[in-house]
C-alpha positions in Angstrom: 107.0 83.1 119.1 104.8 85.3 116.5 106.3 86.9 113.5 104.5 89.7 112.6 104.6 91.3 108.7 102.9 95.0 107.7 102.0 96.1 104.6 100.0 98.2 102.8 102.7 101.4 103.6 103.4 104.4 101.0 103.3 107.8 99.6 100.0 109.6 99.8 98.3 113.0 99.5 96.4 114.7 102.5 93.2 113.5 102.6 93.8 110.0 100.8 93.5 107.0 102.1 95.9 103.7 102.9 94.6 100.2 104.3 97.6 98.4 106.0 97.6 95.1 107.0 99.1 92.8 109.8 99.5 89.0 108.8 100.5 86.8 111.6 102.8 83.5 111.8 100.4 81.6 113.8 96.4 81.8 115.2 95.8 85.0 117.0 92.4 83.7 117.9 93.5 84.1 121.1 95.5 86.6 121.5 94.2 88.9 124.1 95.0 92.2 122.0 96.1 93.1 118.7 97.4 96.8 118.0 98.7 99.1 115.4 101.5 102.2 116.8 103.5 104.6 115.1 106.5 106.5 115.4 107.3 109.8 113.9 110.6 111.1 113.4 112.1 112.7 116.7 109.1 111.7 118.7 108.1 108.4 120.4 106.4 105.7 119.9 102.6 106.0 120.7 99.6 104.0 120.4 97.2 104.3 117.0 94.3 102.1 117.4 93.7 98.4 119.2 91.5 95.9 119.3 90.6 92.9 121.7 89.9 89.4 121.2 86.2 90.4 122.3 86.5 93.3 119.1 86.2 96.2 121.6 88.1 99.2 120.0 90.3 101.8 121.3 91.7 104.9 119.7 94.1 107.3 119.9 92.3 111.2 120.0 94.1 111.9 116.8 92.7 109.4 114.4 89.1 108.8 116.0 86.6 109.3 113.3 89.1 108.4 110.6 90.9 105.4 111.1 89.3 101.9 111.7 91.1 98.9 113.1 90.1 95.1 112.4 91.0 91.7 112.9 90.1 88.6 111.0 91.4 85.4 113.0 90.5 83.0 110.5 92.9 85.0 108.2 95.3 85.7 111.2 95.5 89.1 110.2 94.5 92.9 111.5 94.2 96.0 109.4 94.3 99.3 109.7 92.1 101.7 107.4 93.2 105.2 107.6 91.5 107.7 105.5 91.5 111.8 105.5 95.2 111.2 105.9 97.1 114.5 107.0 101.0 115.3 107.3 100.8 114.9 110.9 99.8 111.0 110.4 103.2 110.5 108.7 105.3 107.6 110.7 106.4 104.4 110.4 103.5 101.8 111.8 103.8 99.2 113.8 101.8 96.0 114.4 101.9 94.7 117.6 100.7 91.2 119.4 99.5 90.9 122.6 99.5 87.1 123.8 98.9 87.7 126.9 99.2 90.6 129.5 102.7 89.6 130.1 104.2 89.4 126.4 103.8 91.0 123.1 105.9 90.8 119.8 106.3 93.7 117.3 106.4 93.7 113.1 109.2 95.4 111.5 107.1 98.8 110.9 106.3 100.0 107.3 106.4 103.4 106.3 103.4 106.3 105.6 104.6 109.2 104.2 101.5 111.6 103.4 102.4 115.1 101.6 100.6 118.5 101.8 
């Protein structure tokens, strides 16, 4: 089991910036792939940013360029920067854990609000 905790959520104006951050229960040395999602009112849940054990990146269309994902295992923990924030990036984010290929464990989400 991995319990997952986000921070770093709030209220911020179009074209600001938020850092939130992912601190795990236990090593995710290991862990084969460590993500950040969000979820928008009304609409799914869909992938923001992740990053491998071996650091390779991948990013959704919409943030490339302004968001940047990390992970520090010696911290257990992986970040998300976000800056030029627009409306459209409001959501609640989720940190998600990826084990393995065959589980995963999601945070409780924290909230971005970002006003025009």
């Amino acid at each position: 089991q991995v319990q997952l905790v986000e921070s770093g959520g709030g209220l911020v104006q179009a074209g600001g910036s938020l850092r939130l951050s992912c601190a795990a229960s236990r090593s995710i040395f290991n862990f084969n792939t460590m993500g950040w999602y969000r979820q928008a009112p009304g609409k799914q849940r869909e992938l923001v940013a992740t990053i491998t054990s071996g650091g390779s990146t991948n990013y959704a269309d919409s943030v490339k360029g302004r968001f940047t994902i990390s992970r520090d295992n010696a911290k257990k923990t992986v970040s998300l920067q976000m800056n030029s924030l627009k409306p459209e990036d409001t959501a609640v984010y989720y940190c998600k854990a990826e084990p393995s290929s065959w589980n995963y464990y999601w945070g409780q989400g924290t909230q971005v609000t970002v006003s025009s």
